[in-house]
Backbone as CSV, one residue per row, in Angstrom:
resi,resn,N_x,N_y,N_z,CA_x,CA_y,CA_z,C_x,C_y,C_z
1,UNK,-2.291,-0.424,-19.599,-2.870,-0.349,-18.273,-4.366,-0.077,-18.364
2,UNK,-4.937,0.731,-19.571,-6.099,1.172,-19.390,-6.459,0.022,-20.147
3,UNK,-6.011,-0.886,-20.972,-7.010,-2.123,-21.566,-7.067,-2.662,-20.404
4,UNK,-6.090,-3.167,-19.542,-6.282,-4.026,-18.126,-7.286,-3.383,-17.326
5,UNK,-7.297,-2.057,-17.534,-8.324,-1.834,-16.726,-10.195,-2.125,-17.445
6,UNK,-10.029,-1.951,-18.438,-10.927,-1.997,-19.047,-12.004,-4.038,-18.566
7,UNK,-10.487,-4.690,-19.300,-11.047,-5.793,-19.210,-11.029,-6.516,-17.832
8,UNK,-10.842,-5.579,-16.310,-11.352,-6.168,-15.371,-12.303,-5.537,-14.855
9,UNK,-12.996,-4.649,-15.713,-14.007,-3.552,-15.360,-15.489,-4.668,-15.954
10,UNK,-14.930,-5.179,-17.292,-15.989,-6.140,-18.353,-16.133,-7.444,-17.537
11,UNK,-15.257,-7.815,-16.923,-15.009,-9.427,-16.192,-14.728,-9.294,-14.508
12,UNK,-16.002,-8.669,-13.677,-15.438,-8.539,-12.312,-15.482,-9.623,-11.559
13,UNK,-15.706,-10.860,-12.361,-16.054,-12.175,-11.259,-14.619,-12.883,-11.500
14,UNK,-13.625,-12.204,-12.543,-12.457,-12.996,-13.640,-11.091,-12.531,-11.725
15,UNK,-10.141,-13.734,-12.046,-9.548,-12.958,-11.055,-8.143,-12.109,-11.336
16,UNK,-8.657,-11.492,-12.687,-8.042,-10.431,-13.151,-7.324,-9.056,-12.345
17,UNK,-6.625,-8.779,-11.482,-6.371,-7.888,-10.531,-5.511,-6.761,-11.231
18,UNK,-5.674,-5.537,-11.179,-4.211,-4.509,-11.583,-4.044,-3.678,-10.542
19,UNK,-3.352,-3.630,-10.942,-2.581,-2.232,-9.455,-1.521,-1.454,-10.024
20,UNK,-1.150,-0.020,-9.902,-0.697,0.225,-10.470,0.625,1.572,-9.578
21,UNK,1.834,1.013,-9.907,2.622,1.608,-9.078,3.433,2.796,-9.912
22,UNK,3.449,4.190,-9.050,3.754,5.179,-9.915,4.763,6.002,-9.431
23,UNK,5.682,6.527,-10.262,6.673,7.972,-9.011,5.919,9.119,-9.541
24,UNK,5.078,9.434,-9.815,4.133,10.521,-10.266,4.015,11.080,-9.215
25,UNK,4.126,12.649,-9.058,3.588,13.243,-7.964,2.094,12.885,-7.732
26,UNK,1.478,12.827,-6.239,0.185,12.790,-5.886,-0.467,13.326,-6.765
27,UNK,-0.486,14.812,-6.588,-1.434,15.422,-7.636,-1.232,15.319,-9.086
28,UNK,-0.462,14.893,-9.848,-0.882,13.951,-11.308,-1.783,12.720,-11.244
29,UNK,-1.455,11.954,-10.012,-2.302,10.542,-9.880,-3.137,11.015,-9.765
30,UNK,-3.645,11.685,-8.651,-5.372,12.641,-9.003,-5.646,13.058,-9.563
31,UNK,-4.839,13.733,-10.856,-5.507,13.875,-11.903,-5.679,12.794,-12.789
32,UNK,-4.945,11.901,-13.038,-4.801,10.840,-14.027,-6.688,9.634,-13.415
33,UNK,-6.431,9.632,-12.115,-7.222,9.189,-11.734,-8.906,9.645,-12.245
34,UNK,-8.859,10.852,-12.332,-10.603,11.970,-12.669,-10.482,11.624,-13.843
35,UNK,-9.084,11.741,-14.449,-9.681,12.053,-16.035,-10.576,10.655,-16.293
36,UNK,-9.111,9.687,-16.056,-9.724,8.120,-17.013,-10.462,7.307,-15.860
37,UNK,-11.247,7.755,-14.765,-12.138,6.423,-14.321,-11.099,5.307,-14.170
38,UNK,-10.380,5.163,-13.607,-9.463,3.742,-13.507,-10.183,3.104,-12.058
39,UNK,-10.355,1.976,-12.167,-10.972,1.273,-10.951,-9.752,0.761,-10.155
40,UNK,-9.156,0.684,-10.668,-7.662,-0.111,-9.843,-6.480,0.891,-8.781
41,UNK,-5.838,0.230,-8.041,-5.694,1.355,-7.294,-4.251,1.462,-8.247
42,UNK,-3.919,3.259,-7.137,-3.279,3.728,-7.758,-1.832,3.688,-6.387
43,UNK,-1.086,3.477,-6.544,0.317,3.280,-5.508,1.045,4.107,-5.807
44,UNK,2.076,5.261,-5.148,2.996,6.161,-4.937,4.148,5.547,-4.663
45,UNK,5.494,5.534,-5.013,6.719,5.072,-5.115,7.327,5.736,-5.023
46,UNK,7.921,5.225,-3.530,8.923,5.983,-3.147,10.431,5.541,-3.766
47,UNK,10.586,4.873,-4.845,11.359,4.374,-5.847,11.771,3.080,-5.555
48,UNK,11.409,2.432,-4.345,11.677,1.362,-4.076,11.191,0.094,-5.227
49,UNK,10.130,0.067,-5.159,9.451,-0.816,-6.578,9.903,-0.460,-8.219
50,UNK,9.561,0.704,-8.079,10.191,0.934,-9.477,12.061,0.717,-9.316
51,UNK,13.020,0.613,-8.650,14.290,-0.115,-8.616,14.118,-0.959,-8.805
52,UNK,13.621,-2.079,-8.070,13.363,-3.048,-8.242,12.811,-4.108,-9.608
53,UNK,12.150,-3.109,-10.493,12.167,-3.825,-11.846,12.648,-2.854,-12.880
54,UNK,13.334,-2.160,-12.545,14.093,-1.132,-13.544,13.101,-0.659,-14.386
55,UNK,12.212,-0.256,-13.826,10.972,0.849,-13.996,11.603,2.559,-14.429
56,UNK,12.270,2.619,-13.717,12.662,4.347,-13.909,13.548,4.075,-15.280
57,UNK,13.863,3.321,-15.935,14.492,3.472,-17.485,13.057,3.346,-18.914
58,UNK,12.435,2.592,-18.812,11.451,2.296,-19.560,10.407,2.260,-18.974
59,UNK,9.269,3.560,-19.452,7.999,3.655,-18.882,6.494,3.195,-19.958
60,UNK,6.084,2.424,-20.591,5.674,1.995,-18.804,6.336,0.331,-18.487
61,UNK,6.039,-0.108,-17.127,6.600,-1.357,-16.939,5.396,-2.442,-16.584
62,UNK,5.169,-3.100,-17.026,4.413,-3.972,-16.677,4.535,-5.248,-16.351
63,UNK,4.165,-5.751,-14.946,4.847,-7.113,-14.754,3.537,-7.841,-14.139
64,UNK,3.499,-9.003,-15.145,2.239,-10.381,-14.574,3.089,-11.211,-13.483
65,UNK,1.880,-10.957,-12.611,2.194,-11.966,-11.346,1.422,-13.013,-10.989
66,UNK,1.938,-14.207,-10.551,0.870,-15.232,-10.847,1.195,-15.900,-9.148
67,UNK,0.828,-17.429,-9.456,0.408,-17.638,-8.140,2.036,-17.533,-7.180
68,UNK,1.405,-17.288,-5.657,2.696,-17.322,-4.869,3.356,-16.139,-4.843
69,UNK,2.329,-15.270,-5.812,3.474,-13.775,-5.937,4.277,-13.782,-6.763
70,UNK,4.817,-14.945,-7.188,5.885,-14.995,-8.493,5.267,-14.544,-10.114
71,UNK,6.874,-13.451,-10.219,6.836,-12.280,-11.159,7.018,-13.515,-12.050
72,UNK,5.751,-13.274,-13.121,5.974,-13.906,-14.398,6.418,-13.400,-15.865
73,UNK,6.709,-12.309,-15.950,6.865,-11.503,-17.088,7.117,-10.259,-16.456
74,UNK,8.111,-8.836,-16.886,8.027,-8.096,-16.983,8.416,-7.825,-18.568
75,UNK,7.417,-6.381,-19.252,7.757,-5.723,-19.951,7.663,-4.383,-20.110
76,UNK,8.625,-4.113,-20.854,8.959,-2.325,-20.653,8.746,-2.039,-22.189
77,UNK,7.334,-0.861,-21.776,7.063,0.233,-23.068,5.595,-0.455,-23.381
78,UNK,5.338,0.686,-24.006,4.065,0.127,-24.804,4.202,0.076,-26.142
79,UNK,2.606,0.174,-26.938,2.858,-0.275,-28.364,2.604,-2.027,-28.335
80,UNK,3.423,-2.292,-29.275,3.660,-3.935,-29.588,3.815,-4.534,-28.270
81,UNK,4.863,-4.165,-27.439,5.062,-4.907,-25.846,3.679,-4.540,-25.013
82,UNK,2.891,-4.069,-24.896,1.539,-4.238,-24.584,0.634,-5.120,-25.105
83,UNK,0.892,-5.495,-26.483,0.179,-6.666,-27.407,1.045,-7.723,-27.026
84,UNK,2.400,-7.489,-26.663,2.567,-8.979,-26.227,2.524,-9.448,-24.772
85,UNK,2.346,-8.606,-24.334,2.064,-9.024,-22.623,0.527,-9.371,-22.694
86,UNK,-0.539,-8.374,-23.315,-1.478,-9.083,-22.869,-1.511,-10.194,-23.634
87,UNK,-1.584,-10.418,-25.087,-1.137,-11.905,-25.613,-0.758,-13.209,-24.194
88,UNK,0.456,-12.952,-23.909,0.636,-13.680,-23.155,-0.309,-14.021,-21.664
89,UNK,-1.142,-13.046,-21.487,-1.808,-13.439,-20.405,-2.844,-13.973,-20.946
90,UNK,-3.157,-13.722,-22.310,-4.266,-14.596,-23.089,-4.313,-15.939,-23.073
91,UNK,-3.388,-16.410,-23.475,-2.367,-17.450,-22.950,-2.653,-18.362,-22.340
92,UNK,-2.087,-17.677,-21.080,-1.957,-18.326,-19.645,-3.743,-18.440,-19.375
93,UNK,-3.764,-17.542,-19.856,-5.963,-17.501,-19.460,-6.424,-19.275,-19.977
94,UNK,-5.767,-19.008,-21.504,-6.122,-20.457,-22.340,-5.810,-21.454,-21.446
95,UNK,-4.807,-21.631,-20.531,-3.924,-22.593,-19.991,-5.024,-23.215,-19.292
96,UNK,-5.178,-22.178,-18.050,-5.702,-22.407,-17.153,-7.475,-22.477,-17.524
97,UNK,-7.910,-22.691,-18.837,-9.110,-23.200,-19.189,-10.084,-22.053,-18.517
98,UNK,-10.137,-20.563,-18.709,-10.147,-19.481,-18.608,-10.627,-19.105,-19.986
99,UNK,-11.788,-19.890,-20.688,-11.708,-19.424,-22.230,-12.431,-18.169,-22.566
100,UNK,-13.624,-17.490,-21.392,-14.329,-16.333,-21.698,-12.936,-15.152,-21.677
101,UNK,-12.285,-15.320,-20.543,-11.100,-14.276,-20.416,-10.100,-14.160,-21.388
102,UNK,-9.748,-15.430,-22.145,-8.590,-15.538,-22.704,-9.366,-15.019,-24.177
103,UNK,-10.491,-15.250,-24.182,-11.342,-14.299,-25.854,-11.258,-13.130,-25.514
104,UNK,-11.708,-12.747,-24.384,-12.082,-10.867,-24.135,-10.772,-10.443,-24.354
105,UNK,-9.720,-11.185,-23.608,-7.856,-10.469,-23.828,-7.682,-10.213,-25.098
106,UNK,-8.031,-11.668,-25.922,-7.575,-11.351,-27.178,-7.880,-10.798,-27.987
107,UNK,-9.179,-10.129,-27.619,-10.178,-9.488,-28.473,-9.471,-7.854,-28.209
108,UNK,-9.381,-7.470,-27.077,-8.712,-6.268,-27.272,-7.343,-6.019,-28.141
109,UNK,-6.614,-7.010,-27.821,-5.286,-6.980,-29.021,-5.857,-6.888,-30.130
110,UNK,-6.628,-7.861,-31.070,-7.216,-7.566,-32.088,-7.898,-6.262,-32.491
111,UNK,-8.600,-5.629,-31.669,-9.234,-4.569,-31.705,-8.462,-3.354,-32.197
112,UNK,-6.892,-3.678,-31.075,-5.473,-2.582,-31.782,-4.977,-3.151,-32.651
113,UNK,-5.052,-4.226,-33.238,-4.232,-5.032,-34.131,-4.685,-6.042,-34.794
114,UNK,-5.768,-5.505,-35.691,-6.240,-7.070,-36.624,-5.446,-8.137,-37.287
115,UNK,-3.976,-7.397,-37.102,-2.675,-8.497,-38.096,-2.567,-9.420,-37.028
116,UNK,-2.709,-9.032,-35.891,-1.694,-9.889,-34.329,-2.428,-11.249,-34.049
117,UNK,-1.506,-12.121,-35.377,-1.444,-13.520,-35.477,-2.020,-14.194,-33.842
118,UNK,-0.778,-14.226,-33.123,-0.943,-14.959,-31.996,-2.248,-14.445,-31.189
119,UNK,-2.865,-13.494,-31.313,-3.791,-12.853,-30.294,-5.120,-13.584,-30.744
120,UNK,-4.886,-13.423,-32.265,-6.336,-14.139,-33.049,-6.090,-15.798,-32.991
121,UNK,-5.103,-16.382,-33.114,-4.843,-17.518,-32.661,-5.459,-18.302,-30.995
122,UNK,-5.187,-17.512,-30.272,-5.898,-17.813,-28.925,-7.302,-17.723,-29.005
123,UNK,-7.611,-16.291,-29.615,-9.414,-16.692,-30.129,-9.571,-17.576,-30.698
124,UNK,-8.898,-18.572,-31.812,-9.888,-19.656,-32.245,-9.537,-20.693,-31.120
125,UNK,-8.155,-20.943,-30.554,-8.206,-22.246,-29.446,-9.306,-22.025,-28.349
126,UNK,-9.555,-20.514,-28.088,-10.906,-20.292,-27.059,-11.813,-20.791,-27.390
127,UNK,-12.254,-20.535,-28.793,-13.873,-21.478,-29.293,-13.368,-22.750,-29.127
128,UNK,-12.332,-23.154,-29.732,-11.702,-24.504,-29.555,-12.500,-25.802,-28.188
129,UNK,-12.130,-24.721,-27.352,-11.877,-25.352,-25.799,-13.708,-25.283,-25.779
130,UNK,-14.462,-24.117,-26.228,-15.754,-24.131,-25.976,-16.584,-25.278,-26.516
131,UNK,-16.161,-25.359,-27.445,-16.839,-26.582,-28.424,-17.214,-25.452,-29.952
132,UNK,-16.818,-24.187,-29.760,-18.053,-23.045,-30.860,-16.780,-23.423,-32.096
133,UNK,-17.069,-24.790,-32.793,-16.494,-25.117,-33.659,-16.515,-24.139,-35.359
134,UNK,-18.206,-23.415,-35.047,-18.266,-22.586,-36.394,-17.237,-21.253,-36.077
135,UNK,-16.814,-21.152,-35.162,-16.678,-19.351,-34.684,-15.127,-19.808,-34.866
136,UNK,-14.277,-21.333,-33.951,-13.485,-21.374,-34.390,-12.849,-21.526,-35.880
137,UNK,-13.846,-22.254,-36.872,-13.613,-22.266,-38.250,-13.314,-21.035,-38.842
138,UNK,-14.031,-20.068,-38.944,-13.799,-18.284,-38.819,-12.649,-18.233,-38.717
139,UNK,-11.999,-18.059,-37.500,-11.439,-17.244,-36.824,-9.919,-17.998,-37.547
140,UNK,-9.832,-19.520,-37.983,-8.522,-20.346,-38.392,-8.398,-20.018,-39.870
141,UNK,-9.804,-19.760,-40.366,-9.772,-19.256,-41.728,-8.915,-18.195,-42.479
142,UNK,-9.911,-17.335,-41.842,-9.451,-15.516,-41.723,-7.633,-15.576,-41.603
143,UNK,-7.143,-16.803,-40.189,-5.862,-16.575,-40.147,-5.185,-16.730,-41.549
144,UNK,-5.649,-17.960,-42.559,-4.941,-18.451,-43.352,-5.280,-17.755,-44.466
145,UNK,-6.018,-16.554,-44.366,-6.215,-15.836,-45.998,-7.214,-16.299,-46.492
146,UNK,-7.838,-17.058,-46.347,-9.044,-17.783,-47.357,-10.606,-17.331,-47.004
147,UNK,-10.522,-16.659,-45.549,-11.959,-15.680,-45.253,-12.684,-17.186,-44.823
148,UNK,-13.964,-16.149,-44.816,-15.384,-17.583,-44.744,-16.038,-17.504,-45.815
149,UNK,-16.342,-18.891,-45.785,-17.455,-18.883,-46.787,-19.184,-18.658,-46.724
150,UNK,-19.388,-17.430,-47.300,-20.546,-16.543,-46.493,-21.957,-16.866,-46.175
């Protein structure tokens, strides 16, 4: 949640949106809110939403919504399922020819995870799509073990 927040804090023109729905008492959200600067709002649940994606078993839950409102992914927990959700919105960023967003996404996975194949993979199809054929050479290299040549 706080990389999402991060990378719509870096990209405010991106139409990157989070929101974030909680059964936290008020006064934890106000605190959670002071400590970390979160720009995104913060929603109180009256358990209705969290039923609804079986939120109250696995915290945290995170679900991409795309056009029409339609739920495109939920995943439950962090760790690795945070590398693969945003992965996947890296993705969808690539899809939709979104290549500054779909580098910054993947750049944070990398950042937690220099192994995370698929995350560094979307960085080189991003240069890909740019034309930055040297940055993609890098980046396909590095995948295959062989580095650059300096």
């Amino acid at each position: 949640m706080l990389s999402l927040n991060d990378l719509a804090k870096q990209h405010p023109g991106s139409r990157l949106t989070v929101w974030a729905i909680t059964l936290s008492p008020p006064e934890k959200v106000r605190q959670f809110a002071a400590q970390t600067g979160v720009s995104f709002p913060l929603l109180l649940d009256k358990g209705h939403a969290s039923d609804l994606y079986q939120a109250r078993t696995v915290l945290p839950t995170v679900c991409t919504v795309g056009p029409g409102l339609k739920i495109l992914d939920c995943f439950q927990g962090g760790g690795k399922t945070t590398e693969a959700m945003l992965t996947r919105v890296a993705e969808r960023e690539l899809q939709r020819k979104q290549t500054k967003m779909a580098r910054a996404i993947s750049d944070a996975v990398i950042k937690k995870n220099p192994q995370n194949a698929k995350a560094r993979a979307v960085k080189g199809y991003a240069a890909l799509k740019d034309r930055n054929l040297p940055e993609a050479e890098r980046v396909f290299k590095e995948m295959s073990g062989k580095g650059t040549s300096g």
